[in-house]
C-alpha positions, 0 to 999 in steps of 0.5 A, a space after each residue: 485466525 484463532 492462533 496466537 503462535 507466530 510461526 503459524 500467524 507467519 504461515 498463513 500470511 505467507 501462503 494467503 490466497 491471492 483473494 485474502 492477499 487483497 486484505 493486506 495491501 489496504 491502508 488508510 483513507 485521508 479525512 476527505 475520503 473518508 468522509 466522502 465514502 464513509 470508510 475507512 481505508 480502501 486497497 492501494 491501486 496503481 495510479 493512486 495518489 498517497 501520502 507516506 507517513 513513515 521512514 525516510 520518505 516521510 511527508 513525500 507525496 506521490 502515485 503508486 507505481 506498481 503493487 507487489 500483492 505477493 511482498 504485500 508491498 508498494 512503490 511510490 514515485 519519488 521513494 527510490 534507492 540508488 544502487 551501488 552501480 547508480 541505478 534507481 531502485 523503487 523502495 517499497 512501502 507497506 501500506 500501513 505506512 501510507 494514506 491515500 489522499 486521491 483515488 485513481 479514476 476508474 469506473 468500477 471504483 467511482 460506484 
C-alpha cells in the first residue's frame, strides 16, 4: 500500500481478499521454530499450540480453537469471557499478541 491516509489504509484492510486476508492472521514463531524452519512467523491454524503475550491472558498457554479470517482474530482454549446470563465467551486475540510454541501436525505443513 503507497498511501499513509488512515481511512484508505482502513479500507483495504476491511475489503482484502480472502488470499491477502491469510497475510493478517500471522504471528511469531517461538525461538525453536524459528530456528528449526528458518522464519519468522507463520499463520496461525486450528490446532496450533500458542503462547499469549499480551492482555488479561498473559502467559496462558493454550490450542487455537477457531480462526475468524474476516475479524482477523483467534480464539485460544482457556481465554473465554463469561456473559451476563453465565455462558462462556471465546475471547478473541490478535495474532500479533501471540507466539507459537507448536504447529499442528499436518502433511501439507510438515514439507
Amino acid at each position: 500500500m503507497k498511501t499513509v491516509q488512515p481511512r484508505k489504509q482502513r479500507y483495504r484492510l476491511y475489503h482484502a481478499p480472502l488470499h491477502a486476508r491469510g497475510k493478517f492472521l500471522h504471528a511469531h514463531l517461538s525461538d525453536e521454530l524459528r530456528k528449526k524452519l528458518g522464519r519468522r512467523s507463520l499463520r496461525v491454524r486450528k490446532g496450533d499450540r500458542v503462547k499469549i503475550l499480551r492482555g488479561d491472558f498473559k502467559g496462558l498457554e493454550g490450542e487455537v480453537v477457531q480462526v475468524f479470517t474476516k475479524q482477523r482474530r483467534v480464539a485460544v482454549q482457556g481465554a473465554s469471557l463469561r456473559k451476563a446470563d453465565g455462558t462462556e465467551v471465546p475471547l478473541k486475540i490478535h495474532p500479533s499478541n501471540l507466539v507459537i510454541t507448536r504447529l499442528a501436525e499436518d502433511k501439507r505443513r510438515l514439507k
